[in-house]
Structure formats: C-alpha cells, structure tokens
Z-matrix of the N, CA and C atoms (Angstrom, degrees):
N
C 1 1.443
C 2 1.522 1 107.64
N 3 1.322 2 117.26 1 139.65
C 4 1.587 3 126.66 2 -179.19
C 5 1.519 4 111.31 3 -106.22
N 6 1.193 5 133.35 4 121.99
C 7 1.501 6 120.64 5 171.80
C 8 1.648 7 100.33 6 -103.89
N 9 1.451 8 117.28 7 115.76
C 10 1.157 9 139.79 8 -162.73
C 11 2.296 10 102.73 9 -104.74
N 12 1.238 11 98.76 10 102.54
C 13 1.616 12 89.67 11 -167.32
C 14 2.221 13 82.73 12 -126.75
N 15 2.115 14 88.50 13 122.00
C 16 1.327 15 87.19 14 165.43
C 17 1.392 16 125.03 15 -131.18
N 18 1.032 17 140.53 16 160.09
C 19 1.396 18 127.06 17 -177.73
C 20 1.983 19 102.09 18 -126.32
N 21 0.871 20 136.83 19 148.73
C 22 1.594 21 137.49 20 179.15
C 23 2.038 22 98.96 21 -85.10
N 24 1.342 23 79.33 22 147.21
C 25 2.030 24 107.43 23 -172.64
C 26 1.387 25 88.75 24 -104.14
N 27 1.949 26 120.64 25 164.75
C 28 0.745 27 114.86 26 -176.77
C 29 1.838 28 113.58 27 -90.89
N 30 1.514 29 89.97 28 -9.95
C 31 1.716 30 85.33 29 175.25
C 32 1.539 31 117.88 30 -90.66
N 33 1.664 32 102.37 31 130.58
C 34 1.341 33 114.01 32 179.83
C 35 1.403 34 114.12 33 -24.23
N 36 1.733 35 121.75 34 144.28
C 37 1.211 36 129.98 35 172.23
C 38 1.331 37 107.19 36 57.95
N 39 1.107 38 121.52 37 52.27
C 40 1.801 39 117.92 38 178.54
C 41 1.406 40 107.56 39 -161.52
N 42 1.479 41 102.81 40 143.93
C 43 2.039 42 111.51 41 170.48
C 44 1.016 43 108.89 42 -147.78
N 45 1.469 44 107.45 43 157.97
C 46 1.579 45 119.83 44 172.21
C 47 1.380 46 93.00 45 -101.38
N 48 1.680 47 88.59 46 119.62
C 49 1.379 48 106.14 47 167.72
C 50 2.023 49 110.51 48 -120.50
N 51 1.346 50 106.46 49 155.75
C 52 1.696 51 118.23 50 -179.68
C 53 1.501 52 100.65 51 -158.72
N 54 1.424 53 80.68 52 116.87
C 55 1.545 54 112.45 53 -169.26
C 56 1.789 55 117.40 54 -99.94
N 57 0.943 56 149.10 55 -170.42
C 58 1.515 57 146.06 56 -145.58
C 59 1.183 58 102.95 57 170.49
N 60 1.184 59 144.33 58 114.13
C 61 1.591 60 127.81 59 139.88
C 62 1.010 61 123.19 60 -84.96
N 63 1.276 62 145.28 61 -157.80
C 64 1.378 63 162.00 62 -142.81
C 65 1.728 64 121.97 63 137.26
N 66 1.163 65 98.00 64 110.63
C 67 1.379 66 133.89 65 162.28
C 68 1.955 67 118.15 66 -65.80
N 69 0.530 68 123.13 67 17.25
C 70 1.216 69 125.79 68 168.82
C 71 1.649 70 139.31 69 -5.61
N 72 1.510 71 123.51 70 80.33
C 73 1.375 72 108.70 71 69.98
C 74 1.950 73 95.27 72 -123.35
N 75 1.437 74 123.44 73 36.97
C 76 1.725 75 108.97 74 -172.14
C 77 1.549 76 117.25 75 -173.76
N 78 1.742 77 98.28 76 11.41
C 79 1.706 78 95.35 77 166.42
C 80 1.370 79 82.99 78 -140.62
N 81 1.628 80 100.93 79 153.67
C 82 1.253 81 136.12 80 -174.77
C 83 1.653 82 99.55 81 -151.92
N 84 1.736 83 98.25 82 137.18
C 85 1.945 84 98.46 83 -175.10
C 86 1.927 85 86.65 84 -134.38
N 87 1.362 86 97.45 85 133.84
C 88 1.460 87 96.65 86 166.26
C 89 1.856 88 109.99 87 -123.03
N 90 0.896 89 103.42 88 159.59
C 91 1.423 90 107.80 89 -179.29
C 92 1.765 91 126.94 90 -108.17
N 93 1.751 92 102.66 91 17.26
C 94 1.855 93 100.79 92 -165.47
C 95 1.925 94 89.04 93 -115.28
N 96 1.262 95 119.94 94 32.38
C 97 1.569 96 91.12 95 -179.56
C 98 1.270 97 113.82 96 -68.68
N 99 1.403 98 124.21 97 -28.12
C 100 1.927 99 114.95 98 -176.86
C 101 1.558 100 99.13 99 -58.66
N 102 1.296 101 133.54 100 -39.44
C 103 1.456 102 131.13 101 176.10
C 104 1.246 103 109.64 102 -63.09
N 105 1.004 104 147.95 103 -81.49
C 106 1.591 105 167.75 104 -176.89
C 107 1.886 106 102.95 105 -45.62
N 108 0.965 107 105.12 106 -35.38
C 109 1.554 108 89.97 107 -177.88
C 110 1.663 109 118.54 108 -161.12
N 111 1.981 110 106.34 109 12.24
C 112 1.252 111 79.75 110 163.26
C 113 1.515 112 84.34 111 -123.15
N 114 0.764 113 118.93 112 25.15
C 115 2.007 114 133.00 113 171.50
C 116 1.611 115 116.60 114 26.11
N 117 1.688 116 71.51 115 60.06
C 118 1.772 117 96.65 116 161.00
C 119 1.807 118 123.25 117 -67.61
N 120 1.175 119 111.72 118 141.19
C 121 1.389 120 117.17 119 -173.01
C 122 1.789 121 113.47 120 -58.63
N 123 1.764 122 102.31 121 115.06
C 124 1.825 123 102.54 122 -144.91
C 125 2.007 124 87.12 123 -63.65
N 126 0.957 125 131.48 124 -21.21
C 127 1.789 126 125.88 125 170.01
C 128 1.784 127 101.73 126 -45.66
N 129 1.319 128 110.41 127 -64.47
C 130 1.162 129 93.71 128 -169.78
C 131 1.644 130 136.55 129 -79.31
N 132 1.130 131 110.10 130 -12.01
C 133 1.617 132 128.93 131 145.12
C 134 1.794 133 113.02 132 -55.95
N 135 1.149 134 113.22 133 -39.46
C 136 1.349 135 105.29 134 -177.57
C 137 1.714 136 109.07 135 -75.42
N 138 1.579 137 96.16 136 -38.12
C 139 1.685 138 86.30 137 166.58
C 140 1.231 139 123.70 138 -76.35
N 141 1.390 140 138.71 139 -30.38
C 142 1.281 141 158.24 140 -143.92
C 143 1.614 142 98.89 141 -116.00
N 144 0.907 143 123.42 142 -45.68
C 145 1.416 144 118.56 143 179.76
C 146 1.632 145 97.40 144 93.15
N 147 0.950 146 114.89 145 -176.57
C 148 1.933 147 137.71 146 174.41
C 149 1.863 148 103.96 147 -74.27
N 150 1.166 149 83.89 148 142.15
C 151 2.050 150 56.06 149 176.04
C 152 2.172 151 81.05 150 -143.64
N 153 0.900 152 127.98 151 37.39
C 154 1.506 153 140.26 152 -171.75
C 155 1.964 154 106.67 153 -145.08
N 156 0.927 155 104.58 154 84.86
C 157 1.542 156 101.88 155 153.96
C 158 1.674 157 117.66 156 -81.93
N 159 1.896 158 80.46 157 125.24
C 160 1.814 159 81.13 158 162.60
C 161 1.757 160 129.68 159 -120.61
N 162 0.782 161 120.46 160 127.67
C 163 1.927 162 126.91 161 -178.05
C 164 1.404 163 111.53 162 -86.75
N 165 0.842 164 93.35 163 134.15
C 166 2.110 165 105.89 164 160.00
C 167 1.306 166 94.33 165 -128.95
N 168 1.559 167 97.72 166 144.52
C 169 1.732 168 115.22 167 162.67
C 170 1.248 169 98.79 168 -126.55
N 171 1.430 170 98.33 169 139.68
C 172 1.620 171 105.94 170 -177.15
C 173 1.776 172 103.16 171 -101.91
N 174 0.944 173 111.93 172 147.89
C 175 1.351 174 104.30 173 -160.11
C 176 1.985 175 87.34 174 -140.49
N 177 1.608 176 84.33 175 114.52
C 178 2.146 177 82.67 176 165.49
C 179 1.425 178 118.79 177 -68.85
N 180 1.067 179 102.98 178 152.85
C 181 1.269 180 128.15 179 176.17
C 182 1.776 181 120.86 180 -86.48
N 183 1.521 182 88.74 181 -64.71
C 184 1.499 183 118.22 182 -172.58
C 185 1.628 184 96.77 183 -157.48
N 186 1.598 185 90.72 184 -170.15
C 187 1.865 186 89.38 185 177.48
C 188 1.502 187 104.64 186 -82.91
N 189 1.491 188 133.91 187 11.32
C 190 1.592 189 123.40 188 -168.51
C 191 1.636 190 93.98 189 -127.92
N 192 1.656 191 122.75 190 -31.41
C 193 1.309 192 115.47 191 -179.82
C 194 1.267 193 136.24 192 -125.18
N 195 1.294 194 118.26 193 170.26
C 196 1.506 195 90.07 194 -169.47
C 197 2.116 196 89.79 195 -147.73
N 198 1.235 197 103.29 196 -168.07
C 199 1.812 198 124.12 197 178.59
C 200 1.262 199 110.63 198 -121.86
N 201 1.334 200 126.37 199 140.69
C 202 1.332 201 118.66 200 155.97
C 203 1.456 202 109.82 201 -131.12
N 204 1.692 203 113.25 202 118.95
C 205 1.131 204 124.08 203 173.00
C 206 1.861 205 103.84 204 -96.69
N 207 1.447 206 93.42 205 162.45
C 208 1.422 207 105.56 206 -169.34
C 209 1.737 208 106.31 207 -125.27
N 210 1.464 209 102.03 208 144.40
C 211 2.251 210 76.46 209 165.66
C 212 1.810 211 83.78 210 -145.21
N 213 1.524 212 107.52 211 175.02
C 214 1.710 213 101.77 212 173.83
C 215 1.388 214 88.61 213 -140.38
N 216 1.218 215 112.31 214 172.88
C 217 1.502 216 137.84 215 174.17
C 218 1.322 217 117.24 216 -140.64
N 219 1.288 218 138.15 217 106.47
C 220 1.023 219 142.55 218 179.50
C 221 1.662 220 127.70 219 -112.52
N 222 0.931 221 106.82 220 139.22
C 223 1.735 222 113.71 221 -160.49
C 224 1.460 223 115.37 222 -127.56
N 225 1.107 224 119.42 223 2.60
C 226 1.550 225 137.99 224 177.94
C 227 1.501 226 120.67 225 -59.34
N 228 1.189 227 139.98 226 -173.15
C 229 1.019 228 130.80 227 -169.48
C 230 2.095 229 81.83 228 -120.46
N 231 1.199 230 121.51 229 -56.26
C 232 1.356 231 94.39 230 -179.61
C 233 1.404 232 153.85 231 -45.27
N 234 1.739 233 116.26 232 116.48
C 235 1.048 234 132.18 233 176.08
C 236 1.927 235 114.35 234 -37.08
N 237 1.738 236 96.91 235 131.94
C 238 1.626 237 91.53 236 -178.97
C 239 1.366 238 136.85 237 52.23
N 240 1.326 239 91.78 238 15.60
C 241 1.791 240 121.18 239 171.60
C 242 1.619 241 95.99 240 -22.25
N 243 1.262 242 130.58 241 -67.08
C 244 1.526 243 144.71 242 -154.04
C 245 1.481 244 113.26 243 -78.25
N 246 1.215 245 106.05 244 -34.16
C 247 1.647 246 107.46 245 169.68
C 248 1.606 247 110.55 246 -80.33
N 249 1.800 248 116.72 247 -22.27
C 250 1.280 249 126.38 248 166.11
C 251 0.926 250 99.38 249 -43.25
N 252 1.614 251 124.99 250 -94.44
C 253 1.628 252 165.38 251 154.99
C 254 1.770 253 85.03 252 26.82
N 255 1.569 254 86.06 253 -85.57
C 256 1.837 255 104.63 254 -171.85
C 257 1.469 256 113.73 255 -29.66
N 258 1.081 257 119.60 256 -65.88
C 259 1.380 258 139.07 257 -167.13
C 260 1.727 259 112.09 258 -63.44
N 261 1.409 260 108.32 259 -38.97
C 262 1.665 261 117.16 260 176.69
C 263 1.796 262 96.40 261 -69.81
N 264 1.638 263 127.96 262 -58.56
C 265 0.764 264 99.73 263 179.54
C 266 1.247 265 130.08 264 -103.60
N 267 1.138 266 128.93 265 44.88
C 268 2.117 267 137.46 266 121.46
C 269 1.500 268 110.56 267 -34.09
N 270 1.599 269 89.93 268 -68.80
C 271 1.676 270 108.41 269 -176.81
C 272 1.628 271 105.70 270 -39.47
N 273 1.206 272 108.66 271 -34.43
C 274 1.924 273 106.32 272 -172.38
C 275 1.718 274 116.89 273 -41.34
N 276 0.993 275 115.34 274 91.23
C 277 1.725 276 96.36 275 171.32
C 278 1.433 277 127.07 276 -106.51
N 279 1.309 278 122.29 277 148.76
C 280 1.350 279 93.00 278 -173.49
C 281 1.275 280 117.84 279 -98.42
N 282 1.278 281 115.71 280 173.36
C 283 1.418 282 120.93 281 -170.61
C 284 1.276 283 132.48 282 -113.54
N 285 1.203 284 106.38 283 29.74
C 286 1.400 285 126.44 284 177.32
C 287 1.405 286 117.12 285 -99.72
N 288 1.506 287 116.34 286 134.65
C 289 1.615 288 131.50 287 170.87
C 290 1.232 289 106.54 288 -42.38
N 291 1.528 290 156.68 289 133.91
C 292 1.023 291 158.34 290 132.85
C 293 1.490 292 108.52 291 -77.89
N 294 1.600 293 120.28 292 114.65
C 295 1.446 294 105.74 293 175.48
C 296 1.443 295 124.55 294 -106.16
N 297 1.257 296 148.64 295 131.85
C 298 1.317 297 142.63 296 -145.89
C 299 1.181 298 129.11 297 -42.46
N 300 1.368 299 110.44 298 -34.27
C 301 1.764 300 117.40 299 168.17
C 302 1.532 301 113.10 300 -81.65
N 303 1.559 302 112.03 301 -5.92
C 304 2.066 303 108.39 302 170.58
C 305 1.259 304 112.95 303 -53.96
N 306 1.057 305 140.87 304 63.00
C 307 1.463 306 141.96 305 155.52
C 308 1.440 307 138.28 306 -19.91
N 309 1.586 308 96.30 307 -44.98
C 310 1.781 309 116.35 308 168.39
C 311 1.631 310 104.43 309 -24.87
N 312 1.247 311 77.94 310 141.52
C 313 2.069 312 87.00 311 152.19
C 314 1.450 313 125.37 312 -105.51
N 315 1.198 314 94.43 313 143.89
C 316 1.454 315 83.93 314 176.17
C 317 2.108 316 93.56 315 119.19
N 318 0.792 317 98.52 316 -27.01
C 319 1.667 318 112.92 317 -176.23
C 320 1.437 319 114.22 318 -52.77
N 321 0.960 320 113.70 319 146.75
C 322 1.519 321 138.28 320 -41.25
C 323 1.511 322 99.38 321 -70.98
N 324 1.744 323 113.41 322 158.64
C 325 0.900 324 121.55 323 -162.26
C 326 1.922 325 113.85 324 -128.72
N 327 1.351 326 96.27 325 -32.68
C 328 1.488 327 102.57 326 -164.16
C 329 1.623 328 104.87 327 -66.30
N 330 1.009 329 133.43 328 143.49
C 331 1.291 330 164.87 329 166.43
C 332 1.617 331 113.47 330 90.40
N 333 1.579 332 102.80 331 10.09
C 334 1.410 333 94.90 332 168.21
C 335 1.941 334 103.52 333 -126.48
N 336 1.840 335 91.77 334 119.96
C 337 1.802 336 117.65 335 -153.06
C 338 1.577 337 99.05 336 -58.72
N 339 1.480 338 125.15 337 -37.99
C 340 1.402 339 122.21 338 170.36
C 341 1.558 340 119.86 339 -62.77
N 342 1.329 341 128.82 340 -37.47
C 343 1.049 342 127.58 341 -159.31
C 344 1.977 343 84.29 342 -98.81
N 345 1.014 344 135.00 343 -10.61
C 346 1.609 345 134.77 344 178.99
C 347 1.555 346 87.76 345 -73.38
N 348 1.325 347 118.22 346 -43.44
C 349 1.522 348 110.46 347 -163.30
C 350 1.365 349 114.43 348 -69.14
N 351 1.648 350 113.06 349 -48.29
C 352 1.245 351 121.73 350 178.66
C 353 1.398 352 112.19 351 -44.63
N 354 1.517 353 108.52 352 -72.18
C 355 1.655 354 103.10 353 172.76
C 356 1.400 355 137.42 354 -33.47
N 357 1.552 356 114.89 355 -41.10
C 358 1.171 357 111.65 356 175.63
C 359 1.655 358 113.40 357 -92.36
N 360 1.216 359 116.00 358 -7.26
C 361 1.452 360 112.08 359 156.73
C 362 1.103 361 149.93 360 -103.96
N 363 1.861 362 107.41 361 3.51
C 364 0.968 363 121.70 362 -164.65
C 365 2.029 364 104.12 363 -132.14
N 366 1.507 365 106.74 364 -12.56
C 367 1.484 366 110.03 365 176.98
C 368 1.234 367 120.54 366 -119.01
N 369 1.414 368 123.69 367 34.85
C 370 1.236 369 132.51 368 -164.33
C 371 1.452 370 109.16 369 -103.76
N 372 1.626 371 113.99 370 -44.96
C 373 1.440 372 106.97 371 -179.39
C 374 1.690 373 123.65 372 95.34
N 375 0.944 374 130.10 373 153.22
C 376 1.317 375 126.46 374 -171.59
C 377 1.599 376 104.20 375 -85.02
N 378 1.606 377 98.09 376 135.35
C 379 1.583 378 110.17 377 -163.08
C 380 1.961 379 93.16 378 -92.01
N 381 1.358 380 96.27 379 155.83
C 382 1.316 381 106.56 380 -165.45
C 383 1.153 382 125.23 381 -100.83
N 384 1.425 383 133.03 382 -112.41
C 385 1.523 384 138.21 383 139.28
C 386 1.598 385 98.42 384 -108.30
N 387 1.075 386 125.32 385 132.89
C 388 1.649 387 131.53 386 147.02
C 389 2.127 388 124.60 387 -130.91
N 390 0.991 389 73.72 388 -161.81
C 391 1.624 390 81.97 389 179.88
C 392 1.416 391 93.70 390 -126.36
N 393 1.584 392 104.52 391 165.12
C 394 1.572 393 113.47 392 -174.10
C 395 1.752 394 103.62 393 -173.85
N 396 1.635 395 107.74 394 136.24
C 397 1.016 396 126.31 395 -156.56
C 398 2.321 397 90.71 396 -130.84
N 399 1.959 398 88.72 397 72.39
C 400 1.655 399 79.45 398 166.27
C 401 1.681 400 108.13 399 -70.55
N 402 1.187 401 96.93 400 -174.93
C 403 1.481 402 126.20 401 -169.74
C 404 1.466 403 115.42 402 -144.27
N 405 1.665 404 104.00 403 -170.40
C 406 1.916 405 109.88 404 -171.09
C 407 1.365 406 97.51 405 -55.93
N 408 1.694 407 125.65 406 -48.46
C 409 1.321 408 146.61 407 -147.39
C 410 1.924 409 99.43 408 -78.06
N 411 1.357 410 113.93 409 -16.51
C 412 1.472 411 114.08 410 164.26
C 413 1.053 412 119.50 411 -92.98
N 414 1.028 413 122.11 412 16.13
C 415 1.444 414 123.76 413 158.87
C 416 1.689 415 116.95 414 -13.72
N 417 1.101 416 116.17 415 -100.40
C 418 1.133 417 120.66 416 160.57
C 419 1.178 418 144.48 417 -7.02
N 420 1.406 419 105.34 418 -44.69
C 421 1.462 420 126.38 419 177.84
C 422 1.686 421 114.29 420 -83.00
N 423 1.278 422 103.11 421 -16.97
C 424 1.617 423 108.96 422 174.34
C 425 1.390 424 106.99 423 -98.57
N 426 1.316 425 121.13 424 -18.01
C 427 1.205 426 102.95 425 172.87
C 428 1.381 427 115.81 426 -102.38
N 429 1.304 428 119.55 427 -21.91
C 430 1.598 429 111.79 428 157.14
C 431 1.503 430 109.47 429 -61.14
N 432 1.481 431 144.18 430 -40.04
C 433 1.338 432 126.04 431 -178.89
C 434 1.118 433 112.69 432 -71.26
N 435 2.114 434 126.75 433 -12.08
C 436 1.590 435 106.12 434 -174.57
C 437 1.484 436 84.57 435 -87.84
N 438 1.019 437 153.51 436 -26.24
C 439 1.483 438 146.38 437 -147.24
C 440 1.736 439 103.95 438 -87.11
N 441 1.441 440 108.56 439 -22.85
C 442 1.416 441 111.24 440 163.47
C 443 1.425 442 132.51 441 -86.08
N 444 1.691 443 114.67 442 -26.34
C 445 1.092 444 126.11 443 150.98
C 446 1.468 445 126.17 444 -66.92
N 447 1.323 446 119.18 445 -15.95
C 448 1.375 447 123.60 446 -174.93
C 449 1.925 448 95.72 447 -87.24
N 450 1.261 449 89.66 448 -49.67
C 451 1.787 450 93.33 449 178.63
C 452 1.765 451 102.57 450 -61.38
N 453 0.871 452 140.05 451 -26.02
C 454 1.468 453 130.05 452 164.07
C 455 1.428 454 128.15 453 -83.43
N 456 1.086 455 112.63 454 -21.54
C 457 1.914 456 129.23 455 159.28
C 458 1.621 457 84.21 456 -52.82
N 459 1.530 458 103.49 457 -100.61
C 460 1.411 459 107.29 458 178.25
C 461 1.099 460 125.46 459 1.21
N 462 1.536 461 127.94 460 -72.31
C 463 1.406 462 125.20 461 -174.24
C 464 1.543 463 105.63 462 -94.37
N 465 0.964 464 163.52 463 37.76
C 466 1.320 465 150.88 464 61.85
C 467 1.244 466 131.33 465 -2.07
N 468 1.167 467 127.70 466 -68.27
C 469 1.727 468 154.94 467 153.10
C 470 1.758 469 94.70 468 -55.06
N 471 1.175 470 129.26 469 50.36
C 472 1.499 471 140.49 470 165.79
C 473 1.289 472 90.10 471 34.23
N 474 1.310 473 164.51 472 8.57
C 475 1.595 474 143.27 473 -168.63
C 476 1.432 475 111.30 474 -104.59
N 477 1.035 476 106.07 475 154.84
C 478 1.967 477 117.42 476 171.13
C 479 1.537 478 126.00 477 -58.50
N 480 1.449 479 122.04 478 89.81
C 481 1.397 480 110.82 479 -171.50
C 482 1.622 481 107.96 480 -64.29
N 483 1.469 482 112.72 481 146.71
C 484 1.647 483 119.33 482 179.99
C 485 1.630 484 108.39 483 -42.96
N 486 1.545 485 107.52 484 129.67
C 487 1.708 486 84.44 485 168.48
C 488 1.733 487 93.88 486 129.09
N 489 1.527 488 106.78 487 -50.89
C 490 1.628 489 105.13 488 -159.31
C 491 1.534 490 88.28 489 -82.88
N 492 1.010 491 102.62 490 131.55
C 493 1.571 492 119.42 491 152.49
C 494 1.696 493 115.43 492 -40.84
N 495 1.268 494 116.15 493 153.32
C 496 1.780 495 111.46 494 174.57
C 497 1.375 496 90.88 495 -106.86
N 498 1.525 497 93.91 496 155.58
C 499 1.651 498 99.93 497 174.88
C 500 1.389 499 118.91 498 -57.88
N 501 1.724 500 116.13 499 -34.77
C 502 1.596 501 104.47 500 178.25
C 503 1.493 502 137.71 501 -62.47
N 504 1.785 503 90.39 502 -1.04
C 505 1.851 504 106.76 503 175.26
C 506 1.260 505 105.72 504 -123.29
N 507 1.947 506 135.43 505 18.53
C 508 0.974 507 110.12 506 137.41
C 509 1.682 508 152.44 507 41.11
N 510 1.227 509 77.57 508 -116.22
C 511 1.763 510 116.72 509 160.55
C 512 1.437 511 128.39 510 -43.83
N 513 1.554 512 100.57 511 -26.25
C 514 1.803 513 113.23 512 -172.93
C 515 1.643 514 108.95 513 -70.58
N 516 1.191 515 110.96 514 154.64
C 517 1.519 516 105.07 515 168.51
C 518 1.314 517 119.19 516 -93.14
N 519 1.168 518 113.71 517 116.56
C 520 1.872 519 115.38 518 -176.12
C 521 1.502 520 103.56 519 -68.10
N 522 1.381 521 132.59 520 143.44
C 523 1.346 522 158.96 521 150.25
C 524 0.907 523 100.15 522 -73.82
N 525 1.686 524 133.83 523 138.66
C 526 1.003 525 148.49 524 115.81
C 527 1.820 526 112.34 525 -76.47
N 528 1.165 527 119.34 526 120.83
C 529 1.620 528 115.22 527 170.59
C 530 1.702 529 104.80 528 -102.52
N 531 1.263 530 93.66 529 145.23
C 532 1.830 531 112.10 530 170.42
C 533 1.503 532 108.73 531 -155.64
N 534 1.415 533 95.22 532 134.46
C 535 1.984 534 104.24 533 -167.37
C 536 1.871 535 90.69 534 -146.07
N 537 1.184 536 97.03 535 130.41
C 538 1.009 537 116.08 536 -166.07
C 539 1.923 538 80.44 537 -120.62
N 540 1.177 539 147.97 538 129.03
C 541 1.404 540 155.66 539 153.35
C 542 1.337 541 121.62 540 149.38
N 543 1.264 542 121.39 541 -148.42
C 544 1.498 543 142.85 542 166.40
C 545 1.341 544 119.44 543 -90.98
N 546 1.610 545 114.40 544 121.23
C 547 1.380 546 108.82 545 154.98
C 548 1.491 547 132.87 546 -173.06
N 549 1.256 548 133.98 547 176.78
C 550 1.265 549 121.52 548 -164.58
C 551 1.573 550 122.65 549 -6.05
N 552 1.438 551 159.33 550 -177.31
C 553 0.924 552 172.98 551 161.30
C 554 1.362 553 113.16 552 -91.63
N 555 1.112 554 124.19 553 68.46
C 556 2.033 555 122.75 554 169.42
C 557 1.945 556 92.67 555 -15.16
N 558 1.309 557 88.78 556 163.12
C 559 1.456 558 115.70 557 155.58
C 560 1.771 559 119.19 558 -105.31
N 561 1.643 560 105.08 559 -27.63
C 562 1.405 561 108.01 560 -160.56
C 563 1.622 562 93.87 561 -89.59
C-alpha cells in the first residue's frame, strides 16, 4: 500500500508530493528523515526531494509483542550524513513539563520524534473489543479497512487480492517507492 499526500507549488504544472509505502502486515519505508530529524531547511527538501529512505520492520514477538528494527539508505551528497543524523538526534529534547508526581516512563516525551514513536508504539497495550463512532476525519481508515475486506472477499471467492505477487514473478524484486519533493503534476 502507498500513502500518496500532495499539496500544489506555485509553479505551473508542479506539486509537492510525500509518499509512504507499506509492506503489509510489518515493513513500512518513509522518505522525510532529513526533515523530521536531521532538520534540514523544508525549501531545500522541497527542491531536492528526500534523498534518505528509512524502513522499520516490525517483527512479532508473541500475540501482545512485537520489535522494531530500523535500516536507512542514503544517497545524498553529504559527508557523514549518519554520524550527522546521530548527533542531531541526541540534541532532541523534549519539551514537555514533567511535574513531580509524573511517574510514567518514558517521560517526557513530546518534541523528541523518536521517543513520540516509542510511546505510541510501545505503551498502548493490547486492543480489545470496543465500539467506535469514525467520522469525515476517518476517511482513510474506512477506506483502508474496505480495501482489506475486499482483499479477503477476493481470496475466499478463489481470486488474487491486489497486492499479492503471482507465482510466475516470484523471483522479481518488489520496489517499494518513497519521494519525499517536487514533481510533475499527476493527472489522477
């Protein structure tokens, strides 16, 4: 699955687009880490695009836990990019009040993007049965769950849900794409 997010540039025939893949159900590749955490100037990413893909694989544990490994690839022209990387985010602190009785772990967390991740992926807990009242703002979320139910109709009904490879390509190497910049103007 691709999450395709664009916004329009002011020069004719052009958008900023930032793209996402997903591997489904345990890799995910994004393409904005010089933005997000080595807090490159967002002008020159918009001209330049991302030039650093990063992956996590989520890896189970059990049915309650799981791992997340990370890897990057970088293609940039800057020297020691990774010892950069490292060192900017040390510097991360967060910026949140801690007040003497906050006990939590993990504290404080907000404005530093690694430790945002941990929390919400790592203190959440196993989800249960509930009820739920989406909205306009779930958009998304309804159409990623019909696209998973449609892929299980599908393979029920003996057919190929979108997505699976056929056995006669196997062998092929799947792409994941992620573009973090400026470019042509889609039609779709």
């Amino acid at each position: 699955m691709k999450v395709v997010m664009t916004k329009p540039r002011p020069e004719p025939g052009t958008e900023f687009v930032d793209e996402m893949s997903l591997a489904l159900p345990s890799i995910v590749q994004v393409g904005d880490t010089e933005f997000v955490h080595a807090k490159m100037e967002a002008a020159a990413l918009i001209k330049q695009g991302s030039q650093c893909e990063h992956w996590m694989f989520v890896t189970p544990n059990d049915d309650e836990h799981f791992m997340l490994f990370t890897a990057d690839n970088y293609t940039g022209p800057e020297p020691n990019f990774f010892d950069k990387l490292r060192a900017l985010r040390e510097k991360e602190t967060p910026v949140q009040e801690v007040m003497p009785y906050d006990k939590r772990k993990f504290r404080p967390y907000k404005g530093n993007v690694r430790k945002e991740d941990l929390i919400t992926q790592g203190t959440q807990g196993l989800l249960g049965e509930r009820s739920e009242q989406l909205g306009v703002s779930d958009r998304g979320v309804m159409k990623f769950r019909k696209i998973v139910v449609d892929a299980i109709e599908t393979a029920l009904n003996g057919g190929q849900p979108k997505g699976v490879v056929e056995k006669r390509r196997a062998n092929e190497l799947v792409r994941l794409d992620t573009r973090v910049g400026v470019r042509e103007k889609s039609s779709d």
